[in-house]
The first five atom37 places (N, CA, C, CB, O) and aatype in JSON, in Angstrom:
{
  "aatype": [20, 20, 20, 20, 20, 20, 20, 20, 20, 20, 20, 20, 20, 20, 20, 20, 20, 20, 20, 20, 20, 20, 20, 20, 20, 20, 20, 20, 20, 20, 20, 20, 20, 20, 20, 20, 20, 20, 20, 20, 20, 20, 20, 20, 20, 20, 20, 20, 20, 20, 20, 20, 20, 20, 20, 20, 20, 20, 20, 20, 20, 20, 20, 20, 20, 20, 20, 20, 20, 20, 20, 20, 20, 20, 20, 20, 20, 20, 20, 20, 20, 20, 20, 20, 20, 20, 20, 20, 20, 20, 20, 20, 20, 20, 20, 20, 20, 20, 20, 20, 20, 20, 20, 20, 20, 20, 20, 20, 20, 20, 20, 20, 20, 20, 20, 20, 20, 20, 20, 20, 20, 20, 20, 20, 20, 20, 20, 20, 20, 20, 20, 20, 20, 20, 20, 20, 20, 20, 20],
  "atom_mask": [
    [1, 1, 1, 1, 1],
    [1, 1, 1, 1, 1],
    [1, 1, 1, 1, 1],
    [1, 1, 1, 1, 1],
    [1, 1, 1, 1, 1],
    [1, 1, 1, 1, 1],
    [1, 1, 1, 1, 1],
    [1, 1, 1, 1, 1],
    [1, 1, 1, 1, 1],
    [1, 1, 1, 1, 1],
    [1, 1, 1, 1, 1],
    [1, 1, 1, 1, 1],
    [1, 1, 1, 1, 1],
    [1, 1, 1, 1, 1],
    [1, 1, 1, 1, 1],
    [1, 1, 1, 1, 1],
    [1, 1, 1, 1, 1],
    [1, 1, 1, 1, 1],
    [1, 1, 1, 1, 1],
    [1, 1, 1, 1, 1],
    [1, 1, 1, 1, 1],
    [1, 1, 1, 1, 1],
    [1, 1, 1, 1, 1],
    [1, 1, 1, 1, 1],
    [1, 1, 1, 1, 1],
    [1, 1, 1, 1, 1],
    [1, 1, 1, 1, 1],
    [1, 1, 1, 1, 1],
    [1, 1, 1, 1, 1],
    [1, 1, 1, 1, 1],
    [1, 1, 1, 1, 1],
    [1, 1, 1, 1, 1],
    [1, 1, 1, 1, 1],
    [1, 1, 1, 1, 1],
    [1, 1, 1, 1, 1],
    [1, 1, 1, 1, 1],
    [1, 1, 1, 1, 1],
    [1, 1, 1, 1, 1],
    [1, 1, 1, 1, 1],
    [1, 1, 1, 1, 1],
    [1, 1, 1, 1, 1],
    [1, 1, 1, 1, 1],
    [1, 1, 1, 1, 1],
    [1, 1, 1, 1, 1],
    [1, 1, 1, 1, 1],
    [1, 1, 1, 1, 1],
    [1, 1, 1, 1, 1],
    [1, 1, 1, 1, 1],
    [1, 1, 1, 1, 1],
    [1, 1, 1, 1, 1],
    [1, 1, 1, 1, 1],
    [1, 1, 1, 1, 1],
    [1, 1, 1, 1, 1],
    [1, 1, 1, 1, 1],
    [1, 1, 1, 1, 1],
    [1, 1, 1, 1, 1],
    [1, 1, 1, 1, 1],
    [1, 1, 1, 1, 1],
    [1, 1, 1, 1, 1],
    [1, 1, 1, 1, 1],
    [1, 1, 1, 1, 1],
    [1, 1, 1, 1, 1],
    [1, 1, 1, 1, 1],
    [1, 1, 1, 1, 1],
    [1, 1, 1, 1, 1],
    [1, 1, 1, 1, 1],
    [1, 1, 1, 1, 1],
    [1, 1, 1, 1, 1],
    [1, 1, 1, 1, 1],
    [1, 1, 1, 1, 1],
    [1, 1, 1, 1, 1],
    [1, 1, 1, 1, 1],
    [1, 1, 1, 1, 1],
    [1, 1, 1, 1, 1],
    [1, 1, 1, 1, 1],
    [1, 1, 1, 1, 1],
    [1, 1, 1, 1, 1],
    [1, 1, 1, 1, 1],
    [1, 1, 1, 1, 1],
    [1, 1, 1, 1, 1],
    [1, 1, 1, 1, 1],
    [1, 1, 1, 1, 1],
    [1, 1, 1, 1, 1],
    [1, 1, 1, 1, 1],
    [1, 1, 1, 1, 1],
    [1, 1, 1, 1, 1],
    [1, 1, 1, 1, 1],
    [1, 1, 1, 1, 1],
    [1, 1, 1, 1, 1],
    [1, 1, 1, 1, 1],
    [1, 1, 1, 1, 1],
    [1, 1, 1, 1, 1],
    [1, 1, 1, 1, 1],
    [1, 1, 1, 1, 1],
    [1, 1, 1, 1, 1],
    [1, 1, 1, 1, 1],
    [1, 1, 1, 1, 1],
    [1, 1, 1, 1, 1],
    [1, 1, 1, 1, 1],
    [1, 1, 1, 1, 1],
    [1, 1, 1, 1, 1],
    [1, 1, 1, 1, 1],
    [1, 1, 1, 1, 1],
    [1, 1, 1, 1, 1],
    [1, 1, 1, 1, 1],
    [1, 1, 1, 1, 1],
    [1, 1, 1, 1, 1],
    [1, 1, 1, 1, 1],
    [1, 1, 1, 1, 1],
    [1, 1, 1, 1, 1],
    [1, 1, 1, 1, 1],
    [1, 1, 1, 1, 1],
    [1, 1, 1, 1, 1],
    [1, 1, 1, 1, 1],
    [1, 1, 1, 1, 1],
    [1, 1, 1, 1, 1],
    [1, 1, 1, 1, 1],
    [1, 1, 1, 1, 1],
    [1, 1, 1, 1, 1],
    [1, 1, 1, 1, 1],
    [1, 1, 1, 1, 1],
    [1, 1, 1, 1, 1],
    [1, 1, 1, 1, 1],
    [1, 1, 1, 1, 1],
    [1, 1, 1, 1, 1],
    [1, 1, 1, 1, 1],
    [1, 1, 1, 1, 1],
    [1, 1, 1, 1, 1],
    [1, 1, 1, 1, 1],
    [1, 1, 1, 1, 1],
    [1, 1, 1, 1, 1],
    [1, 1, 1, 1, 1],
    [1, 1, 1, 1, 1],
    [1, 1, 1, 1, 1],
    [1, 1, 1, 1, 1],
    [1, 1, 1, 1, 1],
    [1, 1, 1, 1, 1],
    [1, 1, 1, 1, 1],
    [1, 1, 1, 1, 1]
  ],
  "atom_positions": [
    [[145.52, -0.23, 63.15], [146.01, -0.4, 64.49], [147.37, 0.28, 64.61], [146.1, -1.91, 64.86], [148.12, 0.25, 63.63]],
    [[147.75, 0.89, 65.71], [148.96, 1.73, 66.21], [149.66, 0.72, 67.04], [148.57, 3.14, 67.1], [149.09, -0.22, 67.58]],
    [[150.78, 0.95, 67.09], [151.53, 0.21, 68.27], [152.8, 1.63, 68.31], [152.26, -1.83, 67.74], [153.36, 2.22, 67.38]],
    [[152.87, 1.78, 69.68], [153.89, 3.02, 69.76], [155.01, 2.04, 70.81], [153.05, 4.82, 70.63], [154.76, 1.03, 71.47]],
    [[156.06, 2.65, 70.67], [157.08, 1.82, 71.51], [158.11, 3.3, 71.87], [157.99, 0.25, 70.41], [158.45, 4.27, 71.19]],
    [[158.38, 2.87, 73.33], [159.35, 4.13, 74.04], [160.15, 4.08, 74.19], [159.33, 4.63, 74.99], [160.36, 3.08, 74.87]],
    [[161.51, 4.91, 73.87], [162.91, 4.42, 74.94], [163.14, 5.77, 75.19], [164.49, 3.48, 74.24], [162.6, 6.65, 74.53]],
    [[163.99, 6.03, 76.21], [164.47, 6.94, 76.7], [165.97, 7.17, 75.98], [164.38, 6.7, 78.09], [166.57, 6.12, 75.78]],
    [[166.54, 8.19, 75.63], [168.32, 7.86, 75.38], [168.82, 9.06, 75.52], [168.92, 7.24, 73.82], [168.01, 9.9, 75.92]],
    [[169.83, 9.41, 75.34], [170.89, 11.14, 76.1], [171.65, 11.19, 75.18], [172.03, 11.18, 77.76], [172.49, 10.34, 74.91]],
    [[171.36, 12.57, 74.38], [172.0, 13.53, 73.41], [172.47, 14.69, 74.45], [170.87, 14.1, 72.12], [172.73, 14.49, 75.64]],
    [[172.53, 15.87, 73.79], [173.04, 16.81, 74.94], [172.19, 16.94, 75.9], [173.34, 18.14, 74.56], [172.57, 17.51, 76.93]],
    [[170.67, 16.39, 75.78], [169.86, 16.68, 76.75], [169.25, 15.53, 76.72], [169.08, 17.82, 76.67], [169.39, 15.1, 75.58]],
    [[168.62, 14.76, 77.39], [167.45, 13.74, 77.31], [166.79, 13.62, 76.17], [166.48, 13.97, 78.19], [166.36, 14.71, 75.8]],
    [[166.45, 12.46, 75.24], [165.76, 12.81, 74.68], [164.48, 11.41, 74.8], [166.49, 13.31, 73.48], [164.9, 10.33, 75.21]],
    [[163.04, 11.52, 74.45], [162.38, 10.52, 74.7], [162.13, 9.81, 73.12], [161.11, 10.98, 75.56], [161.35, 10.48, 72.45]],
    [[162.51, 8.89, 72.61], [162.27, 8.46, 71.28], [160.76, 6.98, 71.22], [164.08, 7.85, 70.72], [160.8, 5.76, 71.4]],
    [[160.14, 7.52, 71.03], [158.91, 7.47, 69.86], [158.88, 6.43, 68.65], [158.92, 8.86, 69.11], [159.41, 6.85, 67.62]],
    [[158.45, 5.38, 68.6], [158.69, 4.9, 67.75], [157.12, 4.14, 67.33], [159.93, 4.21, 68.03], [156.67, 3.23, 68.03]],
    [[156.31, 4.72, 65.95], [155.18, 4.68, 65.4], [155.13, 3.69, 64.5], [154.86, 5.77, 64.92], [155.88, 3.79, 63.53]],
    [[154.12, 2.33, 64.65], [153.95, 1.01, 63.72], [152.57, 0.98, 63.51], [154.45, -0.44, 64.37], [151.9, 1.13, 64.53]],
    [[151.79, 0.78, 62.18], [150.84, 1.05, 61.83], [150.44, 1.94, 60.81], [150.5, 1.19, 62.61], [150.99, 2.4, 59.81]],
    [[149.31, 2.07, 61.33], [148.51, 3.47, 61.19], [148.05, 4.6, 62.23], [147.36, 3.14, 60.69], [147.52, 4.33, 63.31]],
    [[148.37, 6.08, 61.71], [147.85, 6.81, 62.86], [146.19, 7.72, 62.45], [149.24, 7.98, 63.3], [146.14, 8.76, 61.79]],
    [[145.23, 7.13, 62.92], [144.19, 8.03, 62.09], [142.97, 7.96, 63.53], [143.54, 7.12, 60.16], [143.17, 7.92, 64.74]],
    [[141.85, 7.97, 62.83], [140.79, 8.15, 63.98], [140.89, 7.39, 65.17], [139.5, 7.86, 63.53], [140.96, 7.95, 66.26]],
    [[140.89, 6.26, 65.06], [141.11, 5.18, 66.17], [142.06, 5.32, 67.11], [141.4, 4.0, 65.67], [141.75, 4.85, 68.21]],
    [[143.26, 5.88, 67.01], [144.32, 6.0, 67.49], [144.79, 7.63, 67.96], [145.1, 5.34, 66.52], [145.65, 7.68, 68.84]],
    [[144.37, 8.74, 67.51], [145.4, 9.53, 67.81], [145.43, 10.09, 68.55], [145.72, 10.12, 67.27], [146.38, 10.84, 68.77]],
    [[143.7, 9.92, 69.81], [143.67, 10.63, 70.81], [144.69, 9.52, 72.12], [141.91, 11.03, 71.07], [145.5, 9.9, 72.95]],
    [[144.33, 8.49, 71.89], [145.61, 7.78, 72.81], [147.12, 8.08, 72.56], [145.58, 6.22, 72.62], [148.04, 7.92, 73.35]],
    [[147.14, 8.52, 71.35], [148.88, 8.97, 71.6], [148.94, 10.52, 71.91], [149.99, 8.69, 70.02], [149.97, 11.11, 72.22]],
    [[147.79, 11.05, 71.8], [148.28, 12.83, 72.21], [148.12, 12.35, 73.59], [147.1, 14.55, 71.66], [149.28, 12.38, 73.99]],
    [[147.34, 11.89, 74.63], [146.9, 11.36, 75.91], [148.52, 10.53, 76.48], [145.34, 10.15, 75.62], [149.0, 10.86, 77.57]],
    [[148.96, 9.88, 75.92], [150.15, 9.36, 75.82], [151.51, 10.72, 76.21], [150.13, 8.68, 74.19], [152.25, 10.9, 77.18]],
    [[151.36, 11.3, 75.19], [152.57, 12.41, 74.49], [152.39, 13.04, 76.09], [152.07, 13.75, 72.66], [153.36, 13.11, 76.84]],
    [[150.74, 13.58, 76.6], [150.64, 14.44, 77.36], [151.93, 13.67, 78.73], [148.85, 14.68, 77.64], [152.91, 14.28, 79.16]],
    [[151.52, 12.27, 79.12], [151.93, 11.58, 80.18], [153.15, 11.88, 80.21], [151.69, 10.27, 80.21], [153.52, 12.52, 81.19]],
    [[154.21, 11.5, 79.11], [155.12, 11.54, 79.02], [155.62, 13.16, 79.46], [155.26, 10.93, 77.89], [156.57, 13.05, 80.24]],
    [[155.35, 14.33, 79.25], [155.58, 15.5, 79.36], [155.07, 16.17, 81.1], [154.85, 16.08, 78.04], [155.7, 17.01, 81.74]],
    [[154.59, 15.9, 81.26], [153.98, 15.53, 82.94], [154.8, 14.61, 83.77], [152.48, 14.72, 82.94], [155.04, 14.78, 84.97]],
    [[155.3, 13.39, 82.85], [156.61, 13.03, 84.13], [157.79, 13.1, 83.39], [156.61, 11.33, 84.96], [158.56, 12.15, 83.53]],
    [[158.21, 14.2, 82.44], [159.62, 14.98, 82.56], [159.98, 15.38, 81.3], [160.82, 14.15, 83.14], [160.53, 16.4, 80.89]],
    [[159.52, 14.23, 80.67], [159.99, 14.29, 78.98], [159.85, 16.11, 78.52], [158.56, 13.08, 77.78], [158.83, 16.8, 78.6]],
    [[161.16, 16.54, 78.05], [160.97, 17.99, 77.42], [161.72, 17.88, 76.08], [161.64, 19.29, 78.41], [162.21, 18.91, 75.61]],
    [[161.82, 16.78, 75.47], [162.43, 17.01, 74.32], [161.91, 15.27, 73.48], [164.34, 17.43, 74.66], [162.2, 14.19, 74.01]],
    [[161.33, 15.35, 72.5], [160.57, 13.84, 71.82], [160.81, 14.04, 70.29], [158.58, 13.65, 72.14], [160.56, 15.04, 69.6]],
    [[161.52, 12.49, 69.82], [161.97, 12.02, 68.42], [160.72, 11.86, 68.46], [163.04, 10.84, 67.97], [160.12, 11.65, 69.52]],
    [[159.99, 11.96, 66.96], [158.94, 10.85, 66.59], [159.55, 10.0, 65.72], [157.63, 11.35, 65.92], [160.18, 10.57, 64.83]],
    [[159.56, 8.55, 65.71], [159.97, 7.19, 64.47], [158.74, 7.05, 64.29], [160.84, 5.56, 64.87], [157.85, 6.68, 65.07]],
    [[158.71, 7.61, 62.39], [157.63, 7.44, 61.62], [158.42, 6.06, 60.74], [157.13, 9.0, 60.7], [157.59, 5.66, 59.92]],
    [[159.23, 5.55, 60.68], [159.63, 4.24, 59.73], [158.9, 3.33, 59.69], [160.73, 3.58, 59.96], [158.97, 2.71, 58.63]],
    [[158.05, 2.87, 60.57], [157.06, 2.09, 60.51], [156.02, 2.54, 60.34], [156.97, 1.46, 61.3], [155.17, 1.65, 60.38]],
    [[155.5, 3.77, 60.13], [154.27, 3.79, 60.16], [153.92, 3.96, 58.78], [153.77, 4.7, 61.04], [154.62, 4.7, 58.08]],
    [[152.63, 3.19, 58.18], [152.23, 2.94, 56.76], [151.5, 3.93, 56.76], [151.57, 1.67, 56.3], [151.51, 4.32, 55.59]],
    [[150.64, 4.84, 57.59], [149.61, 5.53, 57.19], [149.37, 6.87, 57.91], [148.56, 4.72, 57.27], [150.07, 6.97, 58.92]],
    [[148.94, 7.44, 57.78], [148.88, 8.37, 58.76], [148.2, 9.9, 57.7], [150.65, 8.49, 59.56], [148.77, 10.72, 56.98]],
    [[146.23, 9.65, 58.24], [145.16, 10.55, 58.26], [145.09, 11.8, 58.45], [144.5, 10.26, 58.92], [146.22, 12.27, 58.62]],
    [[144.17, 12.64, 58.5], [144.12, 13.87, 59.06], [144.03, 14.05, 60.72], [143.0, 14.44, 58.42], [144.15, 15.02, 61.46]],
    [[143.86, 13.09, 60.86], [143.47, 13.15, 62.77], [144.94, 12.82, 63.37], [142.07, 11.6, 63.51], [145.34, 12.99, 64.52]],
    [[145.83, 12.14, 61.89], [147.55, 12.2, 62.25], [147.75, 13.17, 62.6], [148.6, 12.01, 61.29], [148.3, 13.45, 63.67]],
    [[147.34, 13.91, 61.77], [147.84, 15.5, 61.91], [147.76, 16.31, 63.13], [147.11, 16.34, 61.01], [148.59, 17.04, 63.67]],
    [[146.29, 15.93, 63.5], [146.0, 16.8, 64.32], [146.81, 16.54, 65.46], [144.7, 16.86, 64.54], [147.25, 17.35, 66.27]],
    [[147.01, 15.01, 65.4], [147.92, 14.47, 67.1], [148.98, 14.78, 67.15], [148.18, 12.95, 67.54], [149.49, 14.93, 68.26]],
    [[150.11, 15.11, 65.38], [151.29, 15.64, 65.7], [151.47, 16.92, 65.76], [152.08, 15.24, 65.03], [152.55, 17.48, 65.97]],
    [[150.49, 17.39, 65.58], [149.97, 19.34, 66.07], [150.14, 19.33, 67.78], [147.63, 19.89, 65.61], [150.99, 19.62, 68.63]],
    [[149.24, 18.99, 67.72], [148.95, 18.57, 69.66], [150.02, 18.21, 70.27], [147.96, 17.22, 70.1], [150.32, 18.89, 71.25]],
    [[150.98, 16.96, 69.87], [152.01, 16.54, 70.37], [153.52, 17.8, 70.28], [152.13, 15.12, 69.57], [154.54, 17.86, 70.98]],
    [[153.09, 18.58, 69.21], [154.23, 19.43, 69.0], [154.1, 20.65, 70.44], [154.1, 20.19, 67.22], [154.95, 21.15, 71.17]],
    [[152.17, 20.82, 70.35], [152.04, 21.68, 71.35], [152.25, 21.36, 72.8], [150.93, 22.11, 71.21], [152.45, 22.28, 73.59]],
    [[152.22, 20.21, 73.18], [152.26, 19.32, 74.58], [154.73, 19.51, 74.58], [151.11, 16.7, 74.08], [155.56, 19.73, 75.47]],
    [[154.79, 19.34, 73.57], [156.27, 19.41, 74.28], [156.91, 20.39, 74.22], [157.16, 18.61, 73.9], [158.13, 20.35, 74.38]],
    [[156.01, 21.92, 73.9], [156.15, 23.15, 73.9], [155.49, 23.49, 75.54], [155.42, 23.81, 72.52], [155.76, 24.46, 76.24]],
    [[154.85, 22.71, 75.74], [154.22, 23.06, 77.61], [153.11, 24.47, 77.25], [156.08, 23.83, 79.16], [152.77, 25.45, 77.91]],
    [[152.77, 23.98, 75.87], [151.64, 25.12, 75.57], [150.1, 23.88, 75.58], [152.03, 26.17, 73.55], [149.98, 22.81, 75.0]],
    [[148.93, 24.76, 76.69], [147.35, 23.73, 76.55], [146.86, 23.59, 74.98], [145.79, 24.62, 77.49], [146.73, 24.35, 74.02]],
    [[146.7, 22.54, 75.19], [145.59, 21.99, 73.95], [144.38, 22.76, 73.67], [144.98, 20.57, 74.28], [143.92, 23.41, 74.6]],
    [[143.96, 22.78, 72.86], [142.64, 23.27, 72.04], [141.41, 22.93, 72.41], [142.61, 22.86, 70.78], [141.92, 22.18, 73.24]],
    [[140.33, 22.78, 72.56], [139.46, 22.04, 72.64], [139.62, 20.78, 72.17], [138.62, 22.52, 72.23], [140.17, 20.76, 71.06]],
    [[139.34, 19.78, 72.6], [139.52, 18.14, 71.8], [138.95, 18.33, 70.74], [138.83, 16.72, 72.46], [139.74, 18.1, 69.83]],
    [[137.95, 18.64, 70.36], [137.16, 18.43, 69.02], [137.31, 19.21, 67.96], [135.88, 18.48, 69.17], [136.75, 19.11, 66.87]],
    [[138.38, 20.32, 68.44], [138.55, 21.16, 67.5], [140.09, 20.84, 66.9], [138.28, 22.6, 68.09], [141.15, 21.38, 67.24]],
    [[139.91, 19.91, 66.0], [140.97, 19.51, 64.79], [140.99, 20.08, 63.67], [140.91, 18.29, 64.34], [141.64, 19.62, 62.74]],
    [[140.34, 21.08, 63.58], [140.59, 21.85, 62.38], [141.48, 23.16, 62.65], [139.21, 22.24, 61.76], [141.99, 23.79, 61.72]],
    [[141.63, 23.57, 64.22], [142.11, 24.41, 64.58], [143.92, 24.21, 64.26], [141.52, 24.53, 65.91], [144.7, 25.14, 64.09]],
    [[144.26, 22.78, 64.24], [145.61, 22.38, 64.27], [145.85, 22.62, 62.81], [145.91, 20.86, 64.83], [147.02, 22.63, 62.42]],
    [[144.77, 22.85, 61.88], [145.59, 23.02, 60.7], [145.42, 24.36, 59.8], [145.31, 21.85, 59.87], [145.74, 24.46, 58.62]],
    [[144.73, 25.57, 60.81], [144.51, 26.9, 60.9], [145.63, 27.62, 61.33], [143.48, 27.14, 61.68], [146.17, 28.65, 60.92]],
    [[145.92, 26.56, 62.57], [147.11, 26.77, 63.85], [148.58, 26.89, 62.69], [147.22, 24.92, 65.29], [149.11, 27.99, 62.53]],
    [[149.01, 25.89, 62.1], [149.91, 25.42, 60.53], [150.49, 26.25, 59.6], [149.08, 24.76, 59.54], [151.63, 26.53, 59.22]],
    [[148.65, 26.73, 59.23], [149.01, 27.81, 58.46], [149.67, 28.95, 58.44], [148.35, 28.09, 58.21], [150.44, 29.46, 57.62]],
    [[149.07, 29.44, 60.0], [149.19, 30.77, 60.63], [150.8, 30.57, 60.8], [148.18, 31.05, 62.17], [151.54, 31.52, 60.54]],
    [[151.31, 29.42, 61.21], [152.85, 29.27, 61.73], [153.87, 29.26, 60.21], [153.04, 27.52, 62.76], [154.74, 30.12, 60.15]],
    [[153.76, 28.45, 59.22], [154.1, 29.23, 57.48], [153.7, 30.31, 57.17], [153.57, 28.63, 56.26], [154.56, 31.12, 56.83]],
    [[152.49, 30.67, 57.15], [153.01, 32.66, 56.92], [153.45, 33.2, 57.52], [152.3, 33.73, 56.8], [153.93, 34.23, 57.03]],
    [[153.64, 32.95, 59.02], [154.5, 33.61, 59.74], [156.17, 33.41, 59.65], [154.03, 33.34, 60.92], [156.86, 34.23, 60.25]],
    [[156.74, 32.4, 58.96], [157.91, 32.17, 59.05], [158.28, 31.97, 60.0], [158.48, 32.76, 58.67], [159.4, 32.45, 60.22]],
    [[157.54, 31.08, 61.26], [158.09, 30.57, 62.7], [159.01, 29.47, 61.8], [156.71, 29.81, 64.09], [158.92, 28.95, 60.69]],
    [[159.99, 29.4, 62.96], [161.32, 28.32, 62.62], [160.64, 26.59, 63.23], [163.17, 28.97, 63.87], [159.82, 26.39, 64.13]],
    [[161.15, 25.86, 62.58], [160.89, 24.32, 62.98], [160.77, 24.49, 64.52], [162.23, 23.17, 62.51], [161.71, 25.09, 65.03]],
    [[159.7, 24.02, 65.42], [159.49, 23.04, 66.63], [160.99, 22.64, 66.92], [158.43, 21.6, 66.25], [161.56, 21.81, 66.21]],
    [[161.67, 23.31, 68.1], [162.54, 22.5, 68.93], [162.53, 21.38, 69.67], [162.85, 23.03, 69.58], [163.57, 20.78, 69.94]],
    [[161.37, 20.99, 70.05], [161.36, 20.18, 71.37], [160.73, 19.07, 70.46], [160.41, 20.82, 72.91], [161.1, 17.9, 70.5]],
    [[159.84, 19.49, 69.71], [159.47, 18.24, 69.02], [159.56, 17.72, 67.42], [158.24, 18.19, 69.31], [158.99, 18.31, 66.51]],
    [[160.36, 16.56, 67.23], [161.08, 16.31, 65.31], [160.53, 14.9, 65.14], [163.35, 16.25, 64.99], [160.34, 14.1, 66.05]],
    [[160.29, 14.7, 63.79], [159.98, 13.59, 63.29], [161.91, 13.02, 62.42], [158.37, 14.0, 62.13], [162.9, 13.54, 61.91]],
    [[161.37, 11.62, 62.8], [162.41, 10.89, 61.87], [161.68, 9.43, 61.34], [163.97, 10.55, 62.83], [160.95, 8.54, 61.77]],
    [[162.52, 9.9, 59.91], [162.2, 8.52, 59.03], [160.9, 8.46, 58.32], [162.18, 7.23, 59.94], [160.71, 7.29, 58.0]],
    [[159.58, 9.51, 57.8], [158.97, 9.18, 57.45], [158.83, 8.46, 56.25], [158.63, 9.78, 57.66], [159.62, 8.7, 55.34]],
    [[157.79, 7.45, 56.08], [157.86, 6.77, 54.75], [157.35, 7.35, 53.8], [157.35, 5.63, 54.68], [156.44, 8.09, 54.17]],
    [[157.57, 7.36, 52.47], [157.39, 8.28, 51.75], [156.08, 8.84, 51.3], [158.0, 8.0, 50.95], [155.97, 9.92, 50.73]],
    [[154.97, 7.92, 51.63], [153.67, 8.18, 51.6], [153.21, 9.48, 52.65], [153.0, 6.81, 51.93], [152.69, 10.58, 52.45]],
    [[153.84, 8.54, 54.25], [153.32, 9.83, 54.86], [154.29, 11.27, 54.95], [152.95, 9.41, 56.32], [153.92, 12.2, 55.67]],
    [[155.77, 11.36, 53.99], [156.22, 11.94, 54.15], [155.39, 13.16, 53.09], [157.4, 11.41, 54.22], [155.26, 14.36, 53.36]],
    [[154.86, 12.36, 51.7], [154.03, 13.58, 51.17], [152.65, 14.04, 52.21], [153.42, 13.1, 49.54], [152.24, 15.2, 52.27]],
    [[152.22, 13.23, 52.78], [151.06, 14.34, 53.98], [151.64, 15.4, 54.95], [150.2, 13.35, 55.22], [151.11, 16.43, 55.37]],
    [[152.85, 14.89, 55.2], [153.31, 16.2, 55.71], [153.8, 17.64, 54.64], [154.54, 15.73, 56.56], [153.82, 18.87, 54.73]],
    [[154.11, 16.73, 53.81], [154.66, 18.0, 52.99], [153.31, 19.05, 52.6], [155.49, 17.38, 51.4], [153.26, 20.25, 52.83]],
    [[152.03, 18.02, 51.82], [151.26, 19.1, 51.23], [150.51, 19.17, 52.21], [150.6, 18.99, 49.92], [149.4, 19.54, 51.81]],
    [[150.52, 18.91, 53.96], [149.83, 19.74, 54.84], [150.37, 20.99, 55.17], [149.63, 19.13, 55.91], [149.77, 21.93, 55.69]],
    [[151.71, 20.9, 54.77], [152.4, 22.03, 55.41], [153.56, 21.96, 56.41], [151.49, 22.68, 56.03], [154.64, 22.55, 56.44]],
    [[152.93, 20.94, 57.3], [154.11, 20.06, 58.61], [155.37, 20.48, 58.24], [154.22, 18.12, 58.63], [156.02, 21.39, 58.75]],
    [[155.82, 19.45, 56.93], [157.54, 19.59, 56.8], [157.8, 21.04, 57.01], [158.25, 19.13, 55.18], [159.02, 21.18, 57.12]],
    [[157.14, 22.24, 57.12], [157.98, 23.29, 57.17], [157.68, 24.0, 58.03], [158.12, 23.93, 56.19], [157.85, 25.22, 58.05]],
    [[156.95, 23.01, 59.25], [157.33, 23.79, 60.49], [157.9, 22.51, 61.75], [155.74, 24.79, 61.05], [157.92, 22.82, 62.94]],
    [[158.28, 21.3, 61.34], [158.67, 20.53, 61.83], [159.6, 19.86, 61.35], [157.99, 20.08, 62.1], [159.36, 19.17, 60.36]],
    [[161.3, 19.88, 62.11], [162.14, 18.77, 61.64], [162.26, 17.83, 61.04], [162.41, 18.39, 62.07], [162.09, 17.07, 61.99]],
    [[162.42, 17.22, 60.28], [162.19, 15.93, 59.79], [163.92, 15.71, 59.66], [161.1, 15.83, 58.26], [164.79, 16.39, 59.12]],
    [[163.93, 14.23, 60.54], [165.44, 13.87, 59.84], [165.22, 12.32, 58.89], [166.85, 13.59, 61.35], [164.13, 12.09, 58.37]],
    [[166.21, 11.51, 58.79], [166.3, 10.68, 58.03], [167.73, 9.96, 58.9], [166.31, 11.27, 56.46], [167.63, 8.74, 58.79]],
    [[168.24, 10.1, 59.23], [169.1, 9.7, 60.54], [168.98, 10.09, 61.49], [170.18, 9.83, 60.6], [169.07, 11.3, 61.72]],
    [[168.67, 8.94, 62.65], [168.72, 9.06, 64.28], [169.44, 9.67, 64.97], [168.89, 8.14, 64.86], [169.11, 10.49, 65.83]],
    [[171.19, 9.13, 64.47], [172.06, 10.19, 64.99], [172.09, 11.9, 64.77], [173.18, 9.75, 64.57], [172.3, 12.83, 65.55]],
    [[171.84, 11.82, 63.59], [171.8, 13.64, 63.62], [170.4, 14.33, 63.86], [172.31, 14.32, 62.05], [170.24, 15.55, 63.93]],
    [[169.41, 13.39, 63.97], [168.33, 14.29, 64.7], [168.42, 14.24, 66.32], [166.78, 13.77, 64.25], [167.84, 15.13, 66.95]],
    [[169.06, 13.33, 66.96], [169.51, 13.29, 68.2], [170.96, 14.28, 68.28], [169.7, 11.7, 68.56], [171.22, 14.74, 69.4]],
    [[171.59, 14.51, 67.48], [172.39, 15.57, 67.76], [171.97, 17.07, 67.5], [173.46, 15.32, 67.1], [172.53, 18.13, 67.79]],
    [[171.05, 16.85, 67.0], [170.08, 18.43, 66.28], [169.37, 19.04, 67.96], [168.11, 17.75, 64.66], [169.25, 20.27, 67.96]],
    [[168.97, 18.41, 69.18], [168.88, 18.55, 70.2], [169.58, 19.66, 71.21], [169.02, 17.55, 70.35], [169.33, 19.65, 72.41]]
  ]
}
């Protein structure tokens, strides 16, 4: 089960902070990309993710923080069913040497899901902080 919780707060720009309890895997990740989308449709252009709570997080994690990275880039989604594309999409963005996602950073992962990001690839095309304040000042 997921439980996501929202606040709004102001770094140099707005930022919308995210905060992930649970697990994020099949059950869950099309309601938070569906979510991510809402939020970006009424204004949100810049989103913390708080992974500190979250114990788990699948391949279909992945795909939602692919999606979610692409939703606060104001770039369309993929086909829904095509989750393998988000980690084709990954690859293509490490050999290319694209720089970390601006608009969208993770903070606090736990160390379990901090190795799925690592040996998916994620950590090195997405922020990761470990303090709130300086990923809200990284903005």
């Amino acid at each position: 089960m997921l439980t996501v919780s929202i606040e709004n707060t102001e770094a140099r720009v707005p930022v919308t902070l995210m905060q992930l309890e649970g697990e994020l895997e099949a059950s869950s990740y099309e309601a938070l990309i569906k979510q991510t989308a809402g939020l970006y449709e009424s204004g949100s252009r810049d989103l913390l993710l708080d992974l500190s709570l979250l114990t788990f997080m699948s391949s279909t994690g992945l795909v939602a923080l692919h999606s979610m990275a692409l939703i606060m880039r104001g770039e369309k989604l993929p086909d829904g069913k095509s989750g393998w594309s988000a980690f084709h999409s990954v690859a293509r963005e490490v050999e290319s040497g694209s720089g970390p996602e601006e608009h969208f950073k993770l903070l606090s992962p736990q160390e379990r899901v901090k190795k799925t990001l690592e040996i998916s690839g994620f950590s090195q095309i997405l922020d990761i902080f470990d303090d709130q304040e300086l990923a809200l000042a990284s903005y």
